[in-house]
N, C-alpha and C positions, 0 to 999 in steps of 0.2 A: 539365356544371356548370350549376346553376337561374340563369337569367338573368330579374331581376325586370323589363326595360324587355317581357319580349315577352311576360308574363300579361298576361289578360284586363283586371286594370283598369288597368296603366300604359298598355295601348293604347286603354283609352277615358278616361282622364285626362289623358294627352299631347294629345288633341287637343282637349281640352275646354280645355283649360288654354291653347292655341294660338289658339282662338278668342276668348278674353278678351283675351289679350296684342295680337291685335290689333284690335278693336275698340276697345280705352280706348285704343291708339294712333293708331288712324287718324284722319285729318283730319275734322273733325266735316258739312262740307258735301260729302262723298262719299256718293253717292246708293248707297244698303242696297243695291241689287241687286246692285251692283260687286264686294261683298264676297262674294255668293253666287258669282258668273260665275267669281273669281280662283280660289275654293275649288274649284270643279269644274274649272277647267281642270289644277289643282296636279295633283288626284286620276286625272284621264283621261292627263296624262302619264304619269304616275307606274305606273299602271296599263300604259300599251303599253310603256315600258323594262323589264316583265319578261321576263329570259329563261330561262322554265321550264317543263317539260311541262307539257301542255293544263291537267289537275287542280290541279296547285301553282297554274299560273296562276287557274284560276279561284277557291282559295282565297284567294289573295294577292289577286284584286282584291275580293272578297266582304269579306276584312278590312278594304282600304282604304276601300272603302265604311261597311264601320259606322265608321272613323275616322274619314271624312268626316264621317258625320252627329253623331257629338260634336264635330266644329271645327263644324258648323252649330248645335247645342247650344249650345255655349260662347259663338256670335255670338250666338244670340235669346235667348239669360238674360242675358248683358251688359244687350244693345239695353232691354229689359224693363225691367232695374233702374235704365234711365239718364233719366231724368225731362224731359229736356233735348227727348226723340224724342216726350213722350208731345202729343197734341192738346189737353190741358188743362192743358199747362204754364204756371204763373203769370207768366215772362219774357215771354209773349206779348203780356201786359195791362199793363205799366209805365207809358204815359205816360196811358191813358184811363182808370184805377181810380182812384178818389174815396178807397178804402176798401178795409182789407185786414183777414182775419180770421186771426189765428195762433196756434198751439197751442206753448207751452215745450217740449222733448222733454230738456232736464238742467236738475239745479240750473245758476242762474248761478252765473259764474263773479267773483269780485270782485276789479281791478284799482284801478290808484293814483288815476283817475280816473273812471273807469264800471264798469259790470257786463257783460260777455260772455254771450252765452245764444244756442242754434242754435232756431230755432223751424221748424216747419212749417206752411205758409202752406194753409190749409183752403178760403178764399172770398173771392173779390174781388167790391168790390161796384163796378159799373158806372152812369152817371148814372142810366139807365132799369131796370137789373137787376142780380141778382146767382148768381152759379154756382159752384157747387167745382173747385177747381184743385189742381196737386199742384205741389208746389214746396218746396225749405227755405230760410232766411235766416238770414244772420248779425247779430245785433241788440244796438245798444248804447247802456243807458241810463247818462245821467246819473245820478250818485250823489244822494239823495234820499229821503225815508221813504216812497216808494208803491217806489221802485226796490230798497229796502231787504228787501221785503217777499215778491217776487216767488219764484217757487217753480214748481218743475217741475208742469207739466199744466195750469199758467194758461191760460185760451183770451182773450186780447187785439185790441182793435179797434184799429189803426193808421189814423195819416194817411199820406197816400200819398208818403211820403219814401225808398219804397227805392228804390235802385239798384243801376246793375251792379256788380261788383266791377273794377278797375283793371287792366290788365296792368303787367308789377314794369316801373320806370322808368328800372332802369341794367342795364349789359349784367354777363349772370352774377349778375344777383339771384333768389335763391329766389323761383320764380313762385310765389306766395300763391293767387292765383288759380286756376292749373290745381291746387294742392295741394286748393283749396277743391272746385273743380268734380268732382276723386276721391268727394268726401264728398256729391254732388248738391248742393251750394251756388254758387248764381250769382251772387247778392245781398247784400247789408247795409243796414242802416238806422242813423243815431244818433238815438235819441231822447232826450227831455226829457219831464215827466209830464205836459203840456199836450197830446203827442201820442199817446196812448195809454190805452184806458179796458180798466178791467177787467171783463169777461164772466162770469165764473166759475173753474172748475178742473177739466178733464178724464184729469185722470194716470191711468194706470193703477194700482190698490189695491196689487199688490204694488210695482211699483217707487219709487210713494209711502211705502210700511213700509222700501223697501231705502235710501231716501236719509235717511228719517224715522233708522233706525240709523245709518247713515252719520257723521251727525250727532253723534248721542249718542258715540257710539263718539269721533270725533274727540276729542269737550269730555272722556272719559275720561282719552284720552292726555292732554290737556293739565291734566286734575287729577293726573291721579298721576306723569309725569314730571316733574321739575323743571327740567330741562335745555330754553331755547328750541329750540336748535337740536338736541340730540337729540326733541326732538316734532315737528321738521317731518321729519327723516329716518324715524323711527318712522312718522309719517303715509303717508309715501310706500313706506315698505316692507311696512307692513298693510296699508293702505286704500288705496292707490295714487293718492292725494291730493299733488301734486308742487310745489302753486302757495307752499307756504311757505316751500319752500326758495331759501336766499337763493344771491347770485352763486355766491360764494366757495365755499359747499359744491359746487355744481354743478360749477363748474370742477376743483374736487380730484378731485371721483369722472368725470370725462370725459378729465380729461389721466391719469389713471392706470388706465385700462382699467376701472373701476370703475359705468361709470354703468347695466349691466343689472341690479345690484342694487337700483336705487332707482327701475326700471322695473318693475312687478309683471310678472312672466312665469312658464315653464316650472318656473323653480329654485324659486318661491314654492310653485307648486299643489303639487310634489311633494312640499314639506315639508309641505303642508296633507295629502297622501294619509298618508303616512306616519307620521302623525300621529293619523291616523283609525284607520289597521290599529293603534295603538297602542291609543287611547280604545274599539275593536272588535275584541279578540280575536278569533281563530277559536274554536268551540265544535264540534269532531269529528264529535259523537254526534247534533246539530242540523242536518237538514239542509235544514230551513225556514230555519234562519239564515242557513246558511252559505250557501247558493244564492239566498235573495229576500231578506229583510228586509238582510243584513249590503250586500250590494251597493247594495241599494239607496240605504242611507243613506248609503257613499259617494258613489254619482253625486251625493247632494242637499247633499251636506256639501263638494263639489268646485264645482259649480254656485252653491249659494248662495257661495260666498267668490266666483266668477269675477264675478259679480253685485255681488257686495258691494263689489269692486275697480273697476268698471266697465267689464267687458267689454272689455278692451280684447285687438286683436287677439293679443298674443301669449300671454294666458291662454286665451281664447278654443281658440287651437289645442293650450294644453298642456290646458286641462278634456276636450275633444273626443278627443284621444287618449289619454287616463289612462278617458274613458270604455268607448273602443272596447277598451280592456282589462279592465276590467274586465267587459264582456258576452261577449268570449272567456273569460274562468273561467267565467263562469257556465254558460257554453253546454257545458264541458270543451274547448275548443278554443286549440290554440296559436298565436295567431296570429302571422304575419311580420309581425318590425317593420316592414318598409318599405311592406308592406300597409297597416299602420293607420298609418303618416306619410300614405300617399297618400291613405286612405280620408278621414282626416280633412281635409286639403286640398280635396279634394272636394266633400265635404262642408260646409263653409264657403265654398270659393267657388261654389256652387251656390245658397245662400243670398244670400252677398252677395259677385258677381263683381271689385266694387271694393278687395276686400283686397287684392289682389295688388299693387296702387298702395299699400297702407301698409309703411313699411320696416322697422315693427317688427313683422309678417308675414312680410318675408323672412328676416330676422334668425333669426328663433323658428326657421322653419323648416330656413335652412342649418344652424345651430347644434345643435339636435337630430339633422341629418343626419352632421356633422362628429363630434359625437359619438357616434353609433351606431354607424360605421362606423370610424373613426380612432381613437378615445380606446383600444379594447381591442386595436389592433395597437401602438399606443404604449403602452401601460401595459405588454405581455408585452414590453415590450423590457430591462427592471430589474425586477430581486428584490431587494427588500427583507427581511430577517428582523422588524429591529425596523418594529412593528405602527405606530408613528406618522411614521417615516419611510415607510412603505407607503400612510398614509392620504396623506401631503402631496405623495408621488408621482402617486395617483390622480386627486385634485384637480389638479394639475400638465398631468397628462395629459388630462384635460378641458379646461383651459383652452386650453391648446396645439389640440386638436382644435378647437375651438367657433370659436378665433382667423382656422384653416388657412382653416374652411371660412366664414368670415364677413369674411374682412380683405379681399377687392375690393369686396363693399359697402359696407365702412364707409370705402375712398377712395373710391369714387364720390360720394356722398354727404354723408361728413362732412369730407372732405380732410384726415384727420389719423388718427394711427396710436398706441397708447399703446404703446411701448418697455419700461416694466416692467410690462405688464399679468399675467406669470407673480408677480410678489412681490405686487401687492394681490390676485391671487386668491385667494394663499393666506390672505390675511388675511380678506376680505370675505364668502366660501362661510361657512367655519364662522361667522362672526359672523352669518351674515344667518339662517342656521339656528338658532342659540341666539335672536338677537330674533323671528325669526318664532313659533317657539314659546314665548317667553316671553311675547309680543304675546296669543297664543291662551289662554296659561292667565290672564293678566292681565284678559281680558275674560268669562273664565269667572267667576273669583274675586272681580272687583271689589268686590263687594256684601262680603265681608269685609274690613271694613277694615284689621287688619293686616297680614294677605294681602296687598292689594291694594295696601299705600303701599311694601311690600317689594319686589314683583314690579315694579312701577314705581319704584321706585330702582336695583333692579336693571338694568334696561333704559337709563336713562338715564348709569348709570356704561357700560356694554357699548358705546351706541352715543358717545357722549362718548370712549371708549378709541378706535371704531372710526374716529372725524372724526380725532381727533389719526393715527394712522397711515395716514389718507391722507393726510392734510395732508405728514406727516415724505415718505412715498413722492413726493410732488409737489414736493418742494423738491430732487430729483436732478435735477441738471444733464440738460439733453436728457431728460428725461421724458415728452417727446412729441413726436413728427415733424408738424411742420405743412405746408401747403401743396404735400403730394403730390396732382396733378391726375391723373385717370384718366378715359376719358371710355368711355361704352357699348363699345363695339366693344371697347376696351382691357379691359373687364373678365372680358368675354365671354372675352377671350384667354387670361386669366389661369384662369378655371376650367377651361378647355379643358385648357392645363397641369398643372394640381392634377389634376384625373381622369386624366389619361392617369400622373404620377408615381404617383397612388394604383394603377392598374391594375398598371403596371410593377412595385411593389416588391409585388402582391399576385399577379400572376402572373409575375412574371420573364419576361417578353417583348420581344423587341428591339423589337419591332414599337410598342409603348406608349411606350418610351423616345424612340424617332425620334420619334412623332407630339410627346410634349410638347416636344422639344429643339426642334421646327418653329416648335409656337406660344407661346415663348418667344422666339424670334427671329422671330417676326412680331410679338409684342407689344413686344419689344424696340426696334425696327425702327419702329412705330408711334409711338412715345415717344419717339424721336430724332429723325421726320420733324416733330414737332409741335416741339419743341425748337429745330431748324433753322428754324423757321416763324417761331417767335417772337423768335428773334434777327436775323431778317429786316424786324421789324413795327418801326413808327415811328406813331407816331396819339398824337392827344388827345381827353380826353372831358370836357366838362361835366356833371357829374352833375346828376341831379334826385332832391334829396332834400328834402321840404319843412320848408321852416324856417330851412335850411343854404345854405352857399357852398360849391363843393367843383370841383375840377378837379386834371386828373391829366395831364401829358406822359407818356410809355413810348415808350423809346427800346431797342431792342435788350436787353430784361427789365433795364431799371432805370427808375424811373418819377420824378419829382418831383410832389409831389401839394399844391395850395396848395388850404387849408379854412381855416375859420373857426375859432377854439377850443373855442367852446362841441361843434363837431364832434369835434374833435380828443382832445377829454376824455372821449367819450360810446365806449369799445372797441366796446360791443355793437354802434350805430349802424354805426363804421364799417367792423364784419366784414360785416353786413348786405348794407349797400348797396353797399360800392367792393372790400373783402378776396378776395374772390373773383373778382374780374375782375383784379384784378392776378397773381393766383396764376394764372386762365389764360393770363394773359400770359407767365409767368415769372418774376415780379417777388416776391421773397421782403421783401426791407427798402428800399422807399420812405424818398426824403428828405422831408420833412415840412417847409411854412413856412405859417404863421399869417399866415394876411389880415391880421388884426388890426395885425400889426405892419407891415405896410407900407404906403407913402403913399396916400390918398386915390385918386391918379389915379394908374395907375402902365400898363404894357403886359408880355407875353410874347409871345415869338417861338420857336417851333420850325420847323424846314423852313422852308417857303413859309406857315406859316400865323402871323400877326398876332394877339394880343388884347389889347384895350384894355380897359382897367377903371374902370367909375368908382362909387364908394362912394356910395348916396344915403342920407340923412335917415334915420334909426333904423336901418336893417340890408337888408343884400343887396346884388347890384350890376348898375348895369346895363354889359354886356357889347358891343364889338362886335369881329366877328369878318368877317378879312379874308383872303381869299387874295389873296396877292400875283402865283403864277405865272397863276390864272385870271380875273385883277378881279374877284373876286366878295365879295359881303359878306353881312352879317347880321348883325341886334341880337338878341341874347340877352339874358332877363330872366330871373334866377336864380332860383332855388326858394325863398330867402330874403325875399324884395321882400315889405313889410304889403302889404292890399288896396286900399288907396288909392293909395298910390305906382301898383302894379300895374293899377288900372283908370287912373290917369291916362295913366302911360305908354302904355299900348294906344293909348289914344285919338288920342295925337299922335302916332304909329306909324303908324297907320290914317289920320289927315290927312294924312300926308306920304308914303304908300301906298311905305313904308320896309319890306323883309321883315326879320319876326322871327320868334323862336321864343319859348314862354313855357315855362319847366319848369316850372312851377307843373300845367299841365293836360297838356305832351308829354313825350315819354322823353328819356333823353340824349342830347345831341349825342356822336356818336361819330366822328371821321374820321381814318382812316387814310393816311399820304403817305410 
């Protein structure tokens, strides 16, 4: 039987792929040789435990050898891409630069107060000199008509207001930070138009035509749909444009397994291929067309959409592998899908080794794997005669597969599982196919005006139908499993299991069964030790969230959590900052009481630990915090406290050489008893 892990490229992609995995994990002040030294010694192990004639052996260690030098690969194209290692990194120069030179690399981004925009930092200038540096930052202006104006390829002279970016402040907060540094981002700046002159504009011609359309296109939809919120959904599903969409849609298509629709991906490009084999017959008798021109125009018809979407990683890998097929037709070659799954992974993390850190790159990739492999063992499972129960089957069976092979990363990472994800798929696939391709002829046709008010009527009644039955789909009771915790190791466990049940039921092997029933009760096993952990924990945590009061007891996964209201009212904030640390706790429904409503001066007591509270002058409090088994204490000044309160207080803190903490600038008090 062809086993794809032991061809030539999964054994020099596995370790390529090893090499990435640990370098964007390893600790960032571990000296590069170390990494070389572990590699060689993994490889000369590994090499003396075989036991095989002279010949095998020396083929087996000649193989480990070239897999060494792709996990050597995969460490020096990371190391290369990571800006952090390079000698003229711009983190180097923060407190002695006067002056910074930066280039826009996207349209900004327009929020309820500023503009967001990634820039890439070209040239610091120094008191006596100036030199190129490589570095990106995250940059945010004030809303204003120079800020209004601003546009990708700008080349900008800043005052020297960046800085580092923060580590997250409460325990179990989305590091922002490491998310940012995946992207080569160390920095941010807020600006105001007083800090920043305009230089010029060095975009690149095409991606200046690709945002230039971007653009138009957008103001399209919004002429010829009627519907607000069918045009922010329509945005998001052509142009992959997401920022319009309001809570409420987002919520419906996330709690109902719904939201990789309104993600451009894999499902998009294909309807953009299919589309094209449609507006590009075959012509037989042509074999100029059918071998160069027809191909070609869909690489450039797959490409500019991928482009036109914004590159984001999971078209990225559906353009890339729709391409690597189409140059096997042309070549007459049938290539192995999992060839060109792997080829194309490769192939992009060779480019850019940091994908592997975006989760809508692994997504694309399980997903497509799940269905390559799973959807046509489950689909021959039922025969259908009628032709659209067959169709709703196959879809069925798709989702099912995509779900199998993508539902430990989506607890890992989102902590929530959609329960009737099989009913909105079958709503959402064909609907996202009829708007994608009405989307396509809508922007062909526009310039005719009756044409084009139709085709956008149409669309806005389609996607208008498709809001309404999410919505209907998200008002079933339990419509969504929230605060399942799974942590690395555990997930790990979980695919371990899923392969060995796929091997078992694809080769009938005891031997496949035992292995998944093991790591199933190791993951099982794992998840009960973490359970008993937390029924064991007793701690409180002052949170730092600026602006806010917030504190939380957890006592044996039930917590009492005392905030402020303005907190209280704000969900998004306080899934953010505190929802996810409760849920590592175990703590599913928190009692909930409003500062607001209790005295001025009041105190809590759990265990051994004392806190006193006292409300000062406009908003925040100041804290103190006492163990009573260790005499020990400490004032706490809440993340709430204005700047004045807050520099007085220090002051007499520091006179009275009284230890405090401030949340304002440190992380949460977190203490366990």
């Amino acid at each position: 039987m062809y086993n794809a892990l032991t061809a030539p490229l999964y054994m020099a992609f596995l370790p390529f792929l090893a090499g990435i995995v640990y370098l964007v994990n390893r600790p960032a002040d571990t000296n590069f040789t170390v990494s070389l030294f572990i590699s060689g010694v993994v490889l000369l192990f590994l090499a003396h435990r075989l036991n095989r004639s002279p010949a095998q052996r020396i083929a087996r260690i000649f193989t480990l050898l070239i897999m060494g030098l792709f996990f050597l690969c995969g460490l020096l194209r990371t190391r290369q891409q990571t800006l952090l290692y390079r000698d003229n990194f711009a983190g180097r120069y923060p407190d002695s630069a006067r002056a910074w030179v930066v280039v826009l690399t996207e349209e900004p981004l327009e929020r309820e107060r500023s503009y967001r925009v990634t820039a890439r930092i070209r040239e610091v200038l120094l008191p006596t000199k100036h030199f190129p540096v490589s570095g990106r930052v995250l940059l945010y202006f004030s809303k204003d008509s120079a800020s209004a104006n601003l546009q990708y390829g700008d080349k900008l002279l800043l005052k020297p207001l960046i800085s580092e970016l923060e580590e997250p402040g409460n325990p179990n907060e989305f590091n922002y930070r490491k998310y940012l540094s995946f992207h080569q981002i160390y920095h941010r700046a807020f600006l105001r138009s007083k800090d920043y002159t305009l230089l010029g504009n060095e975009g690149k011609p095409f991606f200046k035509k690709i945002y230039a359309l971007r653009h138009y296109l957008a103001e399209l939809l919004r002429e010829k749909i009627p519907s607000e919120s069918a045009q922010a959904v329509a945005m998001a599903l052509l142009l992959g444009q997401r920022e319009q969409l309001d809570e409420t849609t987002l919520h419906n298509y996330s709690a109902t397994g719904a939201m990789h629709v309104l993600a451009v991906s894999g499902l998009h490009v294909g309807i953009i291929f299919l589309l094209l084999r449609l507006l590009l017959p075959d012509i037989p008798r042509s074999r100029y067309y059918t071998r160069g021109l027809r191909p070609l125009l869909f690489l450039a018809g797959i490409w500019f959409y991928a482009a036109l979407t914004g590159l984001s990683p999971s078209v990225t890998r559906a353009a890339t592998m729709f391409s690597f097929v189409i140059a096997g037709s042309v070549l007459d070659r049938k290539l192995n899908i999992y060839h060109s799954i792997a080829a194309s992974a490769f192939f992009l993390l060779f480019i850019q080794p940091y994908l592997i850190t975006e989760i809508g790159f692994l997504l694309s990739y399980f997903a497509v794997l799940g269905i390559v492999y799973i959807q046509p063992r489950l689909y021959a499972l039922l025969y259908f005669r009628n032709g659209l129960l067959d169709k709703a089957w196959a879809i069925t069976a798709v989702s099912i597969a995509a779900q199998i092979a993508t539902f430990p990363i989506a607890l890992l990472f989102f902590y929530q599982f959609p329960v009737f994800f099989l009913i909105s798929n079958l709503l959402v696939i064909p609907a996202a196919m009829l708007i994608v391709s009405g989307g396509v002829f809508l922007f062909l046709f526009a310039t005719i005006p009756s044409l084009g008010n139709a085709l956008g009527y149409f669309l806005s009644l389609l996607i208008d139908f498709l809001n309404a039955g999410i919505a209907l789909i998200n008002r079933i009771p339990g419509v969504l499993a929230e605060g399942i915790v799974i942590n690395i190791p555990e997930a790990v466990l979980l695919y371990l299991f899923i392969l060995f049940m796929l091997l078992y039921f694809s080769r009938k092997s005891f031997s496949h069964l035992r292995n998944a029933l093991l790591f199933l009760i190791l993951f099982s096993g794992h998840v009960e030790y973490r359970k008993l952990k937390n029924m064991q924990y007793r701690g409180m945590t002052v949170y730092s969230i600026r602006g806010h009061s917030a504190i939380a007891f957890i006592h044996q996964r039930h917590a009492r959590v005392f905030a402020d209201t303005a907190l209280l009212s704000d969900h998004n904030a306080v899934r953010f900052h505190m929802q996810h640390h409760w849920w590592n706790r175990g703590v599913k429904n928190p009692v909930f009481t409003a500062l607001d409503t209790l005295p001025p001066t009041f105190a809590l007591q759990s265990g051994n630990q004392q806190l006193h509270l006292l409300r000062l002058p406009g908003r925040g409090y100041l804290m103190h915090l006492k163990n009573k088994q260790l005499n020990r204490e400490c004032y706490i000044l809440d993340a709430a406290i204005d700047y004045k309160n807050r520099k007085a207080l220090r002051k007499r803190l520091d006179e009275l050489q009284l230890p405090y903490t401030d949340l304002s600038r440190e992380r949460a008090i977190n203490i366990s008893y």
